[in-house]
C-alpha distance (Angstrom), angle and dihedral (degrees) to the residues before:
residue distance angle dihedral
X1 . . .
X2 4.04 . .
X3 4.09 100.8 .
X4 3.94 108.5 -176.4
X5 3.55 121.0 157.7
X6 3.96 142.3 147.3
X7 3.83 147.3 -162.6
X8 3.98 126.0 -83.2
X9 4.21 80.4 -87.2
X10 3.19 116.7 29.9
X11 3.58 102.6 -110.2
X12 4.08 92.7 108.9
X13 3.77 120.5 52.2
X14 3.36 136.7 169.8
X15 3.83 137.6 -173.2
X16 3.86 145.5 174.1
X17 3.65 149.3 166.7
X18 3.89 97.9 -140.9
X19 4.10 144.6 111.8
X20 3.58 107.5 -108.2
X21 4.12 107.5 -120.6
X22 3.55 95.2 -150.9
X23 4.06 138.3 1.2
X24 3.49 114.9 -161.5
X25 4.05 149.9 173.5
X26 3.28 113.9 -141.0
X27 3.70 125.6 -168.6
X28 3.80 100.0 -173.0
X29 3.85 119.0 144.9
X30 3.83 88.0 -120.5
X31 3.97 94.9 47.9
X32 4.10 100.2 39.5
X33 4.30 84.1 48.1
X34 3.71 83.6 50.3
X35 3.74 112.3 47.2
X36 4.50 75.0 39.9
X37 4.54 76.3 -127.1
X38 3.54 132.4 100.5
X39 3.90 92.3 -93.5
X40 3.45 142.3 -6.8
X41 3.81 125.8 -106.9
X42 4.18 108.8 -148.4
X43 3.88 137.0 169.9
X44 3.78 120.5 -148.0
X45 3.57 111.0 -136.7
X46 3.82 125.2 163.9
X47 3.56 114.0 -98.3
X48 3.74 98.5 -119.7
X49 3.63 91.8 50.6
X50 3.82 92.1 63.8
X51 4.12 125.8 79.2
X52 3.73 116.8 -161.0
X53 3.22 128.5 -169.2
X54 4.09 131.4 -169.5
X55 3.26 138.4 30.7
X56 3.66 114.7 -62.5
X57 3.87 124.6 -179.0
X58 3.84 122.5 -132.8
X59 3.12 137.1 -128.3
X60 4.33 127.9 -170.3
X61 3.58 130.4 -145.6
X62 3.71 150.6 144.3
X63 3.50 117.1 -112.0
X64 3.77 125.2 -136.2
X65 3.73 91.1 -107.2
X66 4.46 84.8 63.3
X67 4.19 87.7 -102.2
X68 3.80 124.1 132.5
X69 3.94 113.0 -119.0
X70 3.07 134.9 -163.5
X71 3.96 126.3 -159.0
X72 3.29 125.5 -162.5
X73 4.16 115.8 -149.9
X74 4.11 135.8 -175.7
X75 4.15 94.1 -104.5
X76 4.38 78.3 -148.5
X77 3.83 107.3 47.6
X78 4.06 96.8 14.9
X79 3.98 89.5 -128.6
X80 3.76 109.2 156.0
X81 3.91 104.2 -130.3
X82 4.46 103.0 178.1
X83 3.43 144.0 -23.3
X84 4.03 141.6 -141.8
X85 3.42 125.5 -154.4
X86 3.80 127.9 -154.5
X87 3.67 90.8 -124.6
X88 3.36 93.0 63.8
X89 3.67 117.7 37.4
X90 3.51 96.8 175.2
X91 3.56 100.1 59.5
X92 3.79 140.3 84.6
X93 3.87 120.8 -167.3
X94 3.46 122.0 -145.3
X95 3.69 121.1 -151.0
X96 3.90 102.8 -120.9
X97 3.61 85.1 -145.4
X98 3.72 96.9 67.9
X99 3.74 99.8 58.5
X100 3.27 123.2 126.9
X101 3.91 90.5 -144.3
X102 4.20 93.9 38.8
X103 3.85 81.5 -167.2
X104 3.42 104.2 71.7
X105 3.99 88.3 67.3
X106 4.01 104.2 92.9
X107 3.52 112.3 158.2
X108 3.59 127.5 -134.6
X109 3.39 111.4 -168.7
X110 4.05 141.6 1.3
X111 4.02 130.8 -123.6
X112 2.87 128.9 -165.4
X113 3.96 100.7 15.4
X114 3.79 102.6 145.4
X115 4.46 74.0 71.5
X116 4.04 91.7 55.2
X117 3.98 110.0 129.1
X118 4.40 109.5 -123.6
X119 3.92 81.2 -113.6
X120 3.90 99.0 56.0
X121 4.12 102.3 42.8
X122 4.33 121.0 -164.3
X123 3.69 103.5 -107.4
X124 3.40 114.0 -108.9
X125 3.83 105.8 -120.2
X126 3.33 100.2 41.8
X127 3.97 122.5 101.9
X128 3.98 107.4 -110.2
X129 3.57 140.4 179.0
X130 3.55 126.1 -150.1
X131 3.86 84.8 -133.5
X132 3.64 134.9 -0.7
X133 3.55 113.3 -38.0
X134 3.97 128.6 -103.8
X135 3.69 116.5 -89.6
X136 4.19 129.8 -117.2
């Protein structure tokens, strides 16, 4: 799969020529404050798969599941563009919503849902646990 994608300006793209190993919605406290939404829509891509290019500005946190996080944001237009999370050093998340081609996101599963707002529902369908999921 061709991922390309970029911030609200410009100044922060991204692109790759990889399968995504995971796409997710996450309903975490720390993800649904960041993506200011109910949850956050990610692809899991391998690191080294991913080219970025700009200057992005980050900002560290602990997750709900007790992981460090890092997100990475446009330092002009504040858009969030992907994440990495301690847990999983050899990942980079990409913030569905910055794709160039928005419908290439289709999530597989949920985390996190017993956290989902009344306003932004779990999809029925989709796998979901009620936190994050078991590892292995």
């Amino acid at each position: 799969m061709r991922v390309s994608g970029q911030c609200l300006c410009g100044a922060v793209r991204y692109r790759g020529d990889a399968e995504p190993q995971f796409q997710v919605k996450c309903y975490c406290t720390d993800c649904r404050k960041s993506s200011a939404a109910g949850h956050a829509a990610m692809m899991g891509f391998a690191r080294e798969a991913i080219e970025v290019k700009g200057e992005v500005k980050e900002f560290h946190s602990k997750a709900d599941s007790g992981n460090g996080v890092m997100r990475a944001f446009c330092p002009t237009c504040g858009a969030g563009v992907y994440a990495k999370n301690a847990a999983m050093p050899t990942m980079i998340f990409l913030r569905a919503s910055t794709l160039d081609d928005p419908d290439l996101f289709s999530p597989q599963l949920v985390v996190y849902a017993s956290r989902a707002p009344a306003w932004d529902p779990v999809n029925q369908g989709l796998q979901a646990f009620a936190e994050s999921p078991p590892r292995g």
